[in-house]
VOVEX-738523 format. One record per residue (C-alpha): residue number from 1; residue in three letters; y negated, x negated, z negated. Coordinates in nm, 3 decimals, padded with zeros to 5 digits, always signed. Each point is the difference from the previous one (the first is absolute). Example, Ala and Ser with C-alpha at 12.3 -4.5 7.8 and 13.67 -1.06 7.14 Angstrom:
REM VOVEX-738523
SITE resi resn   north    east      up
SITE    1  Ala +00.450 -01.230 -00.780
SITE    2  Ser -00.344 -00.137 +00.066
//
This chain:
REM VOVEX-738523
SITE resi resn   north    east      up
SITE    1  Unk -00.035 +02.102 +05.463
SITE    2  Unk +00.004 +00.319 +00.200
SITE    3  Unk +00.253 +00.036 +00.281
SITE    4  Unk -00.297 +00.029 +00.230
SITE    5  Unk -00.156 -00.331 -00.097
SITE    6  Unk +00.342 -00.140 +00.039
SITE    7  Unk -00.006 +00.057 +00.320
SITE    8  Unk -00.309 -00.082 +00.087
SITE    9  Unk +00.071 -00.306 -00.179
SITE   10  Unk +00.349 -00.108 +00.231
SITE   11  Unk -00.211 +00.110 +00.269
SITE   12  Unk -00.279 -00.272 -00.062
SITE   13  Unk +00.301 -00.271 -00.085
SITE   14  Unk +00.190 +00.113 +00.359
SITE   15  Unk -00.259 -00.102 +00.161
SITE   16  Unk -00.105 -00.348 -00.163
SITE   17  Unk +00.374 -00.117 -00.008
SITE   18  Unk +00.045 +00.078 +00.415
SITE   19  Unk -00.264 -00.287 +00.054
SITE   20  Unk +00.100 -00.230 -00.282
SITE   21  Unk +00.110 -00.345 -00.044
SITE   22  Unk +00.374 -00.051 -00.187
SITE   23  Unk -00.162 -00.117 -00.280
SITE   24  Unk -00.241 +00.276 -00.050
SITE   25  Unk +00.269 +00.240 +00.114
SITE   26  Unk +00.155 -00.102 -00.349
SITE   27  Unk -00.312 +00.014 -00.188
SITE   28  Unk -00.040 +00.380 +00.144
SITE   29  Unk +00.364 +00.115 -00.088
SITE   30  Unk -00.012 -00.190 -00.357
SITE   31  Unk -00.351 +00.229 -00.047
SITE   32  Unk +00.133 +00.315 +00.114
SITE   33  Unk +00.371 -00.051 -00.215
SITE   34  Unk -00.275 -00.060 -00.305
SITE   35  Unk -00.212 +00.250 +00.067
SITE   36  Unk +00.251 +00.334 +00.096
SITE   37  Unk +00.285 -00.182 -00.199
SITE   38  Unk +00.256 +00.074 +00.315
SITE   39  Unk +00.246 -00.201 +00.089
SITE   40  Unk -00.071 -00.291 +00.243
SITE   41  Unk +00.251 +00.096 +00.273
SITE   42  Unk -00.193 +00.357 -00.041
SITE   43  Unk -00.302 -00.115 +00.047
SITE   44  Unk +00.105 -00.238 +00.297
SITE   45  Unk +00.145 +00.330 +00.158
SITE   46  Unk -00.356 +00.158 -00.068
SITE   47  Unk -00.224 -00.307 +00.136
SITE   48  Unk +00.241 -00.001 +00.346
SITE   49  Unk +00.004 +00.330 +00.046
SITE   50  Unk +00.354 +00.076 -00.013
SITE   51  Unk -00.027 +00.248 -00.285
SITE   52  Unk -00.319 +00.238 +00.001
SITE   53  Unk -00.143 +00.093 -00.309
SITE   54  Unk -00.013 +00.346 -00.057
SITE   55  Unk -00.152 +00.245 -00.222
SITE   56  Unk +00.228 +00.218 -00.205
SITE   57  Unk -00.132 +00.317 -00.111
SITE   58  Unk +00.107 +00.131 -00.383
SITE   59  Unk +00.139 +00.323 -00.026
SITE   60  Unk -00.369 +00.105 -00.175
SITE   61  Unk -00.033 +00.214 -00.290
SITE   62  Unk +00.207 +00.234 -00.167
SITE   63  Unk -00.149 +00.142 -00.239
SITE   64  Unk -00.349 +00.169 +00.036
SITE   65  Unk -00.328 -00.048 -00.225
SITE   66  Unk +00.056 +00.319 -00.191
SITE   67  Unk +00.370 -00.059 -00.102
SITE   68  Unk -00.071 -00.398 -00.146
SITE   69  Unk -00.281 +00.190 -00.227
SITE   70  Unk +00.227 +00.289 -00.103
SITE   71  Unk +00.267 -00.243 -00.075
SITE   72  Unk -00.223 -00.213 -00.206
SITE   73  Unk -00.152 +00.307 -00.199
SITE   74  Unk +00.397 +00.093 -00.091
SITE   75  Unk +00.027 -00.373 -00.099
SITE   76  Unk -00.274 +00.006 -00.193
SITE   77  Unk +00.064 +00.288 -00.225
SITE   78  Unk +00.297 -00.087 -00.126
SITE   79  Unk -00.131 -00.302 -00.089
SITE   80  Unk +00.008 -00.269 +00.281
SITE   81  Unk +00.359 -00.140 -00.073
SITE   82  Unk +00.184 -00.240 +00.222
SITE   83  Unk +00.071 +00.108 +00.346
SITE   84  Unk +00.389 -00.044 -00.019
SITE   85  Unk +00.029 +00.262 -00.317
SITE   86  Unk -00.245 +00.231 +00.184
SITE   87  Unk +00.224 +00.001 +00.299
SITE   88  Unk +00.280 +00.073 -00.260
SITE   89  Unk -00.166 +00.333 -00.113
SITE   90  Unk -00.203 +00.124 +00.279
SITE   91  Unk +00.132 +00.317 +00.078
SITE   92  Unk +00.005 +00.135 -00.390
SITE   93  Unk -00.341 -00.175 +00.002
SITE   94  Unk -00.158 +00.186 +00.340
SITE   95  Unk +00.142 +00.311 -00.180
SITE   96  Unk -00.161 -00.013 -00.296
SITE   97  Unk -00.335 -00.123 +00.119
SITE   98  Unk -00.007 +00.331 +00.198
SITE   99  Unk +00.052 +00.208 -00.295
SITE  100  Unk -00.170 -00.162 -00.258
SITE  101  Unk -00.342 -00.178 +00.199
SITE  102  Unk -00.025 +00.134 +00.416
SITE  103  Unk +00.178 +00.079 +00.310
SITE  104  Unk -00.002 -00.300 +00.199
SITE  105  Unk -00.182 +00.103 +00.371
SITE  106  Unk +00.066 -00.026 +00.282
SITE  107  Unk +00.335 +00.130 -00.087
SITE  108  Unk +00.214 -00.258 +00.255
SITE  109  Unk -00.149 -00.263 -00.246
SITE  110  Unk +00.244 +00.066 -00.231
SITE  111  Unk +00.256 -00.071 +00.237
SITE  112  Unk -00.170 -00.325 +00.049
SITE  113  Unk -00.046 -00.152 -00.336
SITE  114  Unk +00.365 +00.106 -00.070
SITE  115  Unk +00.097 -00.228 +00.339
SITE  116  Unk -00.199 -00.296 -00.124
SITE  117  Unk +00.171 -00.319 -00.116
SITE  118  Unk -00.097 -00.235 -00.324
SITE  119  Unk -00.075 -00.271 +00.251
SITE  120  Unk -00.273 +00.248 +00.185
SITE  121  Unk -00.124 +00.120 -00.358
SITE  122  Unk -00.077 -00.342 -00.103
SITE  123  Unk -00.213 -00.048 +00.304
SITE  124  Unk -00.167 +00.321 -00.076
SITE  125  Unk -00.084 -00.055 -00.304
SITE  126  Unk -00.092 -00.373 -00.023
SITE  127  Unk -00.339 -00.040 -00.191
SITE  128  Unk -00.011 +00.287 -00.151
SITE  129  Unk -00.070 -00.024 -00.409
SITE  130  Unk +00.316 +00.133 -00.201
SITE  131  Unk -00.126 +00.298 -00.232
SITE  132  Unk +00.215 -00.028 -00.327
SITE  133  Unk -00.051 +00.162 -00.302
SITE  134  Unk -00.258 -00.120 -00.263
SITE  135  Unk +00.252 -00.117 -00.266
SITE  136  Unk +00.187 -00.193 +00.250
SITE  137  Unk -00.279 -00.180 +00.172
SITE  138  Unk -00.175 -00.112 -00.331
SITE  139  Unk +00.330 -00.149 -00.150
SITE  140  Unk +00.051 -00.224 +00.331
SITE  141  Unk -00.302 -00.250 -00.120
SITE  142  Unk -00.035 +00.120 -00.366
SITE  143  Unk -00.279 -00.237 -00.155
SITE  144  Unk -00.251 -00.007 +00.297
SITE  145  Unk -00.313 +00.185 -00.050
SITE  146  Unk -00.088 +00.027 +00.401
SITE  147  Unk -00.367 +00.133 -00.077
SITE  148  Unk -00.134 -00.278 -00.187
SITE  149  Unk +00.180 -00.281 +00.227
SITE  150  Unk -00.106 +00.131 +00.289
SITE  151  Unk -00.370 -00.010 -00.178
SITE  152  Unk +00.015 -00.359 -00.100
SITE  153  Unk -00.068 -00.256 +00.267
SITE  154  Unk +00.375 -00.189 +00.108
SITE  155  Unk -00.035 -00.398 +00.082
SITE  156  Unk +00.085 -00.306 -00.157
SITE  157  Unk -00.207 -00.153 -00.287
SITE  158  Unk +00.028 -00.370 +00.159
SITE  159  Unk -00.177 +00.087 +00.350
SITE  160  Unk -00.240 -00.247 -00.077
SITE  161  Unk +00.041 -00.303 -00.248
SITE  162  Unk -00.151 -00.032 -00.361
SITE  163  Unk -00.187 -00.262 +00.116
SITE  164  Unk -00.222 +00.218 +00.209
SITE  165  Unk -00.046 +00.319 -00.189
SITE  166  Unk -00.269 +00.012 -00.329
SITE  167  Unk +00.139 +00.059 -00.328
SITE  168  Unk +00.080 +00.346 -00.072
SITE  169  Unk +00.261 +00.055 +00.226
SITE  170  Unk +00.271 +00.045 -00.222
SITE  171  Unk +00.385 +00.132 +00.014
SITE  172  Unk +00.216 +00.184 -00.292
SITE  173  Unk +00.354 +00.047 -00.073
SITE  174  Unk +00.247 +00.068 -00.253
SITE  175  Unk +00.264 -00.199 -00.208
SITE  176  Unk +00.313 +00.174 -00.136
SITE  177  Unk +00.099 -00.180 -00.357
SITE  178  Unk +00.339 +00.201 +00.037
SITE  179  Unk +00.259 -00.282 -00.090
SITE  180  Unk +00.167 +00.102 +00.286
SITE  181  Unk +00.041 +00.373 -00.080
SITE  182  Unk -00.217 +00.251 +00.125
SITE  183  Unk +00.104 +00.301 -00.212
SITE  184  Unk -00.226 +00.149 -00.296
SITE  185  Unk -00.382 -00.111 -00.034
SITE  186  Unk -00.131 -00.325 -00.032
SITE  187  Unk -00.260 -00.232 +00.038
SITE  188  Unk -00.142 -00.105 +00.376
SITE  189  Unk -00.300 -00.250 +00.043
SITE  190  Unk -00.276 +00.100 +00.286
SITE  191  Unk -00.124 -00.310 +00.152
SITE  192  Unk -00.323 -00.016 +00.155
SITE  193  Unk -00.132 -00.344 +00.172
SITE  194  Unk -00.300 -00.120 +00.188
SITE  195  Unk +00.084 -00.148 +00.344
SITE  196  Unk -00.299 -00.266 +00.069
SITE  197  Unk -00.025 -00.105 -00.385
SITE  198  Unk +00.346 +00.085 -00.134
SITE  199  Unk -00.122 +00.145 -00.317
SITE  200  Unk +00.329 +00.218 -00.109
SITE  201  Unk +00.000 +00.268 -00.321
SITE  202  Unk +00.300 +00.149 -00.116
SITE  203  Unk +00.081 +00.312 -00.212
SITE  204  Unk +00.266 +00.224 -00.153
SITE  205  Unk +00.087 +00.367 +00.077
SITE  206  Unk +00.239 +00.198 -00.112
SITE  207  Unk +00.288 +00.131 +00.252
SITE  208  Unk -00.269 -00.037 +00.325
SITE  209  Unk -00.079 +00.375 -00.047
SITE  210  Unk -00.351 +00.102 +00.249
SITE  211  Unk -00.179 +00.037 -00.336
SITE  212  Unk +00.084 -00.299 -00.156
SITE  213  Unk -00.021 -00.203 +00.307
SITE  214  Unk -00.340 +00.101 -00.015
SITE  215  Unk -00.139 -00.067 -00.322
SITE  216  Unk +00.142 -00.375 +00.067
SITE  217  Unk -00.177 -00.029 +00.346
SITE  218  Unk -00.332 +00.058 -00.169
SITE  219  Unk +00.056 -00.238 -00.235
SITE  220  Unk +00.077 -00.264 +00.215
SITE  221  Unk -00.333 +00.088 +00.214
SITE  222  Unk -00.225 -00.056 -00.350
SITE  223  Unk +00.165 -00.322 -00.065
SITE  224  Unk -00.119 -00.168 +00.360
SITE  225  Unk -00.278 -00.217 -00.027
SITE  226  Unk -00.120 +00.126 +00.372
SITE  227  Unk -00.050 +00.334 +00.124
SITE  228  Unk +00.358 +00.134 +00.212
SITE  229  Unk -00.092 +00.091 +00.353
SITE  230  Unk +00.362 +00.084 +00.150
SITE  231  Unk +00.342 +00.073 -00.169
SITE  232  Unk +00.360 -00.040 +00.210
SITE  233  Unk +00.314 +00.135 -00.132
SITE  234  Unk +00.286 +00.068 +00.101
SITE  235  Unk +00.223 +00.391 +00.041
SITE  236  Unk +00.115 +00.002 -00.326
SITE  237  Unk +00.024 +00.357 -00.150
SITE  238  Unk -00.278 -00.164 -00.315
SITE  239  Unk -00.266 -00.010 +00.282
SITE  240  Unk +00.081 +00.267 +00.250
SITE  241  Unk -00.080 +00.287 -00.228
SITE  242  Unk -00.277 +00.275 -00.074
SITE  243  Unk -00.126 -00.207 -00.321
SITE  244  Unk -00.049 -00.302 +00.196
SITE  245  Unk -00.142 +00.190 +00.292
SITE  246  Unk -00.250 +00.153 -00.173
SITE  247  Unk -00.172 -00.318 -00.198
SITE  248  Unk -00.006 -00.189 +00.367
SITE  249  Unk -00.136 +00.300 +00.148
SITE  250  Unk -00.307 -00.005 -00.261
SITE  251  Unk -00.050 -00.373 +00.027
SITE  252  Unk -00.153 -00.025 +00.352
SITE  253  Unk -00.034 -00.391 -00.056
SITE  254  Unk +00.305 -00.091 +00.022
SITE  255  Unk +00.188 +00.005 +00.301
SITE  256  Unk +00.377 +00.091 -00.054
SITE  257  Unk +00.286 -00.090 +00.240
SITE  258  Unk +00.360 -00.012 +00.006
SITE  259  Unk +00.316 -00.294 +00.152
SITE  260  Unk +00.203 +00.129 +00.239
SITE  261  Unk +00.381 +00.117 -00.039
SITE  262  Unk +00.239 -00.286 -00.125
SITE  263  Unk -00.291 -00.219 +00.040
SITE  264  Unk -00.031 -00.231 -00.336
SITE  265  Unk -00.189 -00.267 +00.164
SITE  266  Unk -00.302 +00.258 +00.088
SITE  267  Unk -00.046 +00.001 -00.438
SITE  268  Unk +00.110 -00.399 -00.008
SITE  269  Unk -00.308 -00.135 -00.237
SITE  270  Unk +00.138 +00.259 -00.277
SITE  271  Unk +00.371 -00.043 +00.074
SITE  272  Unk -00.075 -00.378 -00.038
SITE  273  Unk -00.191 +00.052 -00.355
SITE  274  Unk +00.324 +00.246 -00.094
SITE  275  Unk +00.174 -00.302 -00.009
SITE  276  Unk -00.269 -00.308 -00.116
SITE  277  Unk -00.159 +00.236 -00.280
SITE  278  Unk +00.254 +00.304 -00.107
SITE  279  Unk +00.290 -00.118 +00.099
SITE  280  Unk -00.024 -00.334 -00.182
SITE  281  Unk -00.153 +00.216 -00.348
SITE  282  Unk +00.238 +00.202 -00.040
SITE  283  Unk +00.333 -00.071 +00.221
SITE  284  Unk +00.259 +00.284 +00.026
SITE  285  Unk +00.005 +00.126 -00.340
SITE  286  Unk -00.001 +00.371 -00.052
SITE  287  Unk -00.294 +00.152 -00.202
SITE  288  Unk +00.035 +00.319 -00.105
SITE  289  Unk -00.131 +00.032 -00.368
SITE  290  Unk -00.277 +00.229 +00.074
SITE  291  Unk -00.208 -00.134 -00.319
SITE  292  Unk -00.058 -00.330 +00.189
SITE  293  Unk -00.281 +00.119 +00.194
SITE  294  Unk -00.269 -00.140 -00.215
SITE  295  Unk +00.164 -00.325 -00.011
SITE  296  Unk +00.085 -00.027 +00.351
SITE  297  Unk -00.379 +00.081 +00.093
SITE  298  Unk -00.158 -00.261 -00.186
SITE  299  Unk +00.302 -00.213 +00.076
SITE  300  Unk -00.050 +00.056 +00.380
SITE  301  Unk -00.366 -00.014 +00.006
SITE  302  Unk +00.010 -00.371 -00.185
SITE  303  Unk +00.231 -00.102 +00.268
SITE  304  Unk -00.228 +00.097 +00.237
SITE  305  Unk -00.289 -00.162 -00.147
SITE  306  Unk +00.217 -00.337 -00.002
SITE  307  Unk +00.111 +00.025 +00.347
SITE  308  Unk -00.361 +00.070 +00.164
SITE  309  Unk -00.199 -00.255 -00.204
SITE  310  Unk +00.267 -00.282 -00.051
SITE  311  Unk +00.227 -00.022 +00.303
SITE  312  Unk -00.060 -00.130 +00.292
SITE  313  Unk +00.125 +00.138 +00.311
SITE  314  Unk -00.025 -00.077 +00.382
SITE  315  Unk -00.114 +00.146 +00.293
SITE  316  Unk +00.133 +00.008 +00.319
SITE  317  Unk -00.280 -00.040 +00.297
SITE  318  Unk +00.192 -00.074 +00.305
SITE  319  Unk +00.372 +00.086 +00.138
SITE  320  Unk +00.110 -00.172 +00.278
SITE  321  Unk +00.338 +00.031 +00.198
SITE  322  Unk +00.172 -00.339 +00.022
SITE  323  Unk +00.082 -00.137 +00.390
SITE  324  Unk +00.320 +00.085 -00.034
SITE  325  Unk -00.002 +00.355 -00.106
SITE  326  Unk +00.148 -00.112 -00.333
SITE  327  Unk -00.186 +00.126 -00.306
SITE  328  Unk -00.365 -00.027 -00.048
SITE  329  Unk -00.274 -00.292 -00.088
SITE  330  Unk -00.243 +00.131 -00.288
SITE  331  Unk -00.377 -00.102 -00.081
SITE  332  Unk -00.133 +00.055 -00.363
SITE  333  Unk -00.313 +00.018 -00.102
SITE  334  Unk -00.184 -00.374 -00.064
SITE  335  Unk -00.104 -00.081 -00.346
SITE  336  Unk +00.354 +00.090 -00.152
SITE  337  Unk +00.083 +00.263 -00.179
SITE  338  Unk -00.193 +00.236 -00.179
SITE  339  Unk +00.017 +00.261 -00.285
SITE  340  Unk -00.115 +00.389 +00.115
SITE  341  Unk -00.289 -00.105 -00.282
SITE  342  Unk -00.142 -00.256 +00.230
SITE  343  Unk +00.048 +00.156 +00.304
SITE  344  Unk -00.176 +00.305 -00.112
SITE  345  Unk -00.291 -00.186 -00.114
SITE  346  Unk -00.047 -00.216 +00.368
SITE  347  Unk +00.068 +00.310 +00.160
SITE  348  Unk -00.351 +00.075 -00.095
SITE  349  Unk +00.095 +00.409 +00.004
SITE  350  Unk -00.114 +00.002 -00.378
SITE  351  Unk -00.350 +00.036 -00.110
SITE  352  Unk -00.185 -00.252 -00.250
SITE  353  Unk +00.117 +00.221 -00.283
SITE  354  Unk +00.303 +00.043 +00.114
SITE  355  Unk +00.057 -00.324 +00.034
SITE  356  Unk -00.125 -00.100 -00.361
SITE  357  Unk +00.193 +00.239 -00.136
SITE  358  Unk +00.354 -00.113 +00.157
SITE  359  Unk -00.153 -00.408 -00.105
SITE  360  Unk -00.008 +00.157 -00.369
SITE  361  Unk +00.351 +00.168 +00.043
SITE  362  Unk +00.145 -00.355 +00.170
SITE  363  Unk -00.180 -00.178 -00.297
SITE  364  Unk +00.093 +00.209 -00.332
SITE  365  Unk +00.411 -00.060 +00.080
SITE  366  Unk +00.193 -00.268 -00.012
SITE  367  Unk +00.301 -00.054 +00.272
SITE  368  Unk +00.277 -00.135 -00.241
SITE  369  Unk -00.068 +00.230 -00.301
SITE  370  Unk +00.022 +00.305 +00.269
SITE  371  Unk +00.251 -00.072 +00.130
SITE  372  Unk +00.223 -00.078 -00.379
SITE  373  Unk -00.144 +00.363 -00.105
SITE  374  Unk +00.155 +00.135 +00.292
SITE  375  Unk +00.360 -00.186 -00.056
SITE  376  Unk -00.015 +00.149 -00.379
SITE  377  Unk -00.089 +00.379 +00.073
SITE  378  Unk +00.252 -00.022 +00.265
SITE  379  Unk +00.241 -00.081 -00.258
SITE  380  Unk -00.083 +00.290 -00.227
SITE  381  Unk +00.020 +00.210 +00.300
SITE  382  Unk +00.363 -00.091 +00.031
SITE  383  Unk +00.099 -00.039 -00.304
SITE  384  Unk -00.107 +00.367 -00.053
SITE  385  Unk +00.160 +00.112 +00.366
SITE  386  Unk +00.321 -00.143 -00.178
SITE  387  Unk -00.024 +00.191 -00.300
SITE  388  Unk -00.054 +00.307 +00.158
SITE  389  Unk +00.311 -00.014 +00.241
SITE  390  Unk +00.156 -00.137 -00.328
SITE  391  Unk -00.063 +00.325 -00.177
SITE  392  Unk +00.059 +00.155 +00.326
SITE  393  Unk +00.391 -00.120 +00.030
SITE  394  Unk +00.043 +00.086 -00.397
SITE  395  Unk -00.100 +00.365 +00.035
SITE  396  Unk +00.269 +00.042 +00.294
SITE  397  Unk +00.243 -00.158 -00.196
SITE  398  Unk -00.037 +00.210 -00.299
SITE  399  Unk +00.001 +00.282 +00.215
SITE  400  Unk +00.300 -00.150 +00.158
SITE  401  Unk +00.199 +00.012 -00.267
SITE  402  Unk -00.108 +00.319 -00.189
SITE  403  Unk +00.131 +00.150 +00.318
SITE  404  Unk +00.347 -00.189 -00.043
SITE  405  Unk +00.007 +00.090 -00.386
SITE  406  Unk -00.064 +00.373 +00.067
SITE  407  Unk +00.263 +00.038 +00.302
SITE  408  Unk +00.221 -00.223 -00.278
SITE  409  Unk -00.059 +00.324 -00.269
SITE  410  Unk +00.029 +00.272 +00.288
SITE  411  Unk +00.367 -00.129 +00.029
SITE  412  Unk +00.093 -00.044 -00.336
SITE  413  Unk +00.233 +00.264 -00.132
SITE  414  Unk -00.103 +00.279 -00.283
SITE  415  Unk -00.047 -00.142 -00.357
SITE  416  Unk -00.103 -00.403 +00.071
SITE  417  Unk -00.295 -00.102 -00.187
SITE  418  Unk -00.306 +00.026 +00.181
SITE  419  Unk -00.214 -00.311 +00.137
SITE  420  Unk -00.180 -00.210 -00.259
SITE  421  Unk -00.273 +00.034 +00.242
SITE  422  Unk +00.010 +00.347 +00.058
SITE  423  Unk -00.002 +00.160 -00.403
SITE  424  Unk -00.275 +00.160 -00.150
SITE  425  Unk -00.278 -00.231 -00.086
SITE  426  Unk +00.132 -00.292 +00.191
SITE  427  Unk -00.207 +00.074 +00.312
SITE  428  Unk -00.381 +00.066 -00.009
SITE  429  Unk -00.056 +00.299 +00.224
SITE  430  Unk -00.346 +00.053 -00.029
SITE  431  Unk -00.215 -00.042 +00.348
SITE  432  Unk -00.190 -00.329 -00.034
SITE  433  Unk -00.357 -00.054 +00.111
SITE  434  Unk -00.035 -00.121 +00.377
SITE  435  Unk -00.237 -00.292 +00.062
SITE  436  Unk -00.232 -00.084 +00.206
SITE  437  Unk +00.235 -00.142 +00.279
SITE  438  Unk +00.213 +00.271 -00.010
SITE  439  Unk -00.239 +00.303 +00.020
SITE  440  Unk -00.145 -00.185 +00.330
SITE  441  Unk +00.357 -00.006 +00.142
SITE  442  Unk +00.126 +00.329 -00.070
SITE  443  Unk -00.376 +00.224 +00.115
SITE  444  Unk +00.019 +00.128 +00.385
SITE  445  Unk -00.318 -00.141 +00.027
SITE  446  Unk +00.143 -00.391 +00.005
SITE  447  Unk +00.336 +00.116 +00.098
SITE  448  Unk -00.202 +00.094 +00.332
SITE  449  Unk -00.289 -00.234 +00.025
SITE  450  Unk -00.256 +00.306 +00.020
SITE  451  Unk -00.265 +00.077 -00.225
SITE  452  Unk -00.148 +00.299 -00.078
SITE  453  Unk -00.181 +00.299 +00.198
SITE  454  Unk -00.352 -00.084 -00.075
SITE  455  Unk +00.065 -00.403 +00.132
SITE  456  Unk +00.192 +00.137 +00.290
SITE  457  Unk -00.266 +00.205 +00.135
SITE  458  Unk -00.118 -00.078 +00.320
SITE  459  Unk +00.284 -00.265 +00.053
SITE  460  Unk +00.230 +00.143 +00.260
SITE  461  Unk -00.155 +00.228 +00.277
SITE  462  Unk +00.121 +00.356 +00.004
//
């Protein structure tokens, strides 16, 4: 409030309080100590008229218009740093922005931005953006790729419930099978599930690389039984990249959007289905053989056949906050639970042929032999995951102790025998053929998830 309307204000107040009752009297002082937060012996001063209210005039400005925007032009090119270290330097500074950029006119302006305090800088300069060098500024929020966020529509996938959207309307998201230990490459799962119907595939990818990621999306899009109308994901670097960005931007079917910062529940169908379907498949092992990949495919993509066509699930119509503000009451959908399978089919978003052919699908497996074949490949998949970090832990320990046995020789004095290990013949030194695996691991092209020029044309805008 303005010292004017404060005035104005007392004025009005002076006035009702000389004709009021005691008890309003008390109502106007408690409303005026509230209002101008003064003291109540102040204000009963004010209301009686033993202390007039005056206005107090500042001592104005200092500084003119001209010497705040020379002062911020020295600021700025030396790179906008705090106002108490630019205070420290200012004279070398003024000196050298003379010689190296322009005089500074008027001349008494120099004079003035010399004078000026941090305090009076900071007000000067409040709002302004702070210019820093290229390097600098990307490294503050390394991982962001501003462009294509800023392109992709912001909100939370759960505006409206899965009860009241049609099938289609589907959110993805990642699994890490780390073990724990997110060095090296390894296998992550992307998740992609229905809302309305809960239908849910999963699929591997190696190290969550743009091109990789994908491949896997458009696998999972092949498998639904239902056209996809809208995909929500969340800021992960596997989504906000060119790759990505360029198959949405060719699809103009499906809408694409994006949850909010540190929101998880804006993604909470997927984040659920993390848990009920990947989560409970594979727990926290680490996989990191990369010749799993076949195995892991049809592994995953049995799992999801099991999990769409033979368990039932429920579905949440109704959320209602209890009377006393503790916790909510939930309404499910009547008739029980259902599998995806059947909800797809009363969903009625499938044609007649459609329809037939997911009846033929349903009809050719069988629930209990699925889900034995997947408990056996599952099996071999770990059995082979153990080998592998088996053979894994040998070749560091022979390395291991080759390195011990050859510092062991270094320090041996002139004449001992040499290392039964180390004489001629003992040791095959020929290069061995690489395999398969190991010719992936050590080419630049997986080492850096790219591929090459002709599939990377037309990819990233230039």
């Amino acid at each position: 409030m303005s010292r004017k309307s404060k005035a104005e204000y007392i004025g009005e107040k002076r006035r009702a309080y000389a004709c009021a009752s005691a008890a309003k009297r008390r109502q106007i002082l408690d409303e005026v100590c509230e209002t101008l937060c003064y003291t109540r012996k102040y204000v009963i001063k004010l209301m009686t008229g033993n202390v007039r209210y005056r206005e107090r005039k500042g001592r104005g400005r200092t500084y003119s218009d001209h010497a705040l925007a020379n002062a911020r032009r020295v600021w700025e090119a030396v790179g906008c740093p705090c106002t108490t270290y630019f205070v420290a330097e200012l004279p070398r500074i003024v000196r050298e922005y003379e010689e190296c950029i322009a005089l500074i006119k008027p001349r008494e302006d120099v004079a003035a931005i010399l004078a000026m305090s941090a305090s009076t800088r900071d007000r000067a300069f409040k709002g302004l953006p702070r210019v820093k060098p290229f390097a600098i500024k990307a490294n503050r929020r390394s991982g962001l790729n501003r462009p294509i966020l800023d392109a992709i529509e912001c909100k939370s996938g759960e505006e409206v419930m899965a009860c009241n959207v049609k099938p289609g309307d589907t959110q993805i998201d990642t699994v890490a099978h780390c073990g724990g230990d997110m060095r090296g490459n390894f296998f992550w799962t992307l998740t992609q599930t229905d809302r309305p119907t809960q239908w849910t595939e999963i699929t591997p990818t190696w190290n969550r690389g743009m091109h990789n990621t994908v491949e896997a999306l458009k696998r999972l899009e092949r498998r639904f039984p239902f056209p996809v109308t809208s995909e929500h994901e969340d800021n992960g670097p596997e989504f906000i990249n060119y790759a990505m960005a360029e198959m949405q931007g060719k699809r103009q079917n499906i809408a694409v959007s994006r949850s909010r910062f540190y929101k998880k529940n804006d993604n909470a169908h997927v984040e659920q289905k993390n848990g009920s379907v990947v989560r409970e498949l594979f727990g926290e092992l680490r996989l990191d053989c990369l010749d799993l990949e076949d195995d892991l495919m049809r592994l995953e993509s049995e799992w999801s056949d099991y999990c769409n066509f033979f368990r039932p699930t429920k579905m949440i119509v109704a959320k209602i906050k209890k009377p006393d503000g503790k916790g909510y009451v939930r309404k499910y959908q009547e008739g029980g639970p259902r599998t995806p399978y059947q909800r797809a089919l009363e969903s009625g978003i499938l044609s007649e042929s459609g329809a037939e052919a997911l009846k033929r699908r349903y009809e050719s497996m069988n629930g209990i032999q699925l889900y034995q074949q997947v408990v056996r490949r599952l099996k071999r998949i770990l059995r082979r995951q153990e080998n592998w970090r088996e053979q894994q832990r040998q070749s560091q320990r022979l390395f291991h102790e080759a390195r011990i046995a050859d510092s062991a020789l270094r320090a041996a004095p002139s004449g001992t025998s040499a290392s039964p290990g180390l004489m001629d013949g003992a040791v095959d030194l020929r290069p061995r053929p690489l395999s398969t695996r190991q010719r992936k691991l050590k080419s630049v092209q997986q080492l850096t998830n790219q591929k090459n020029k002709r599939q990377l044309q037309g990819a990233r805008p230039t």
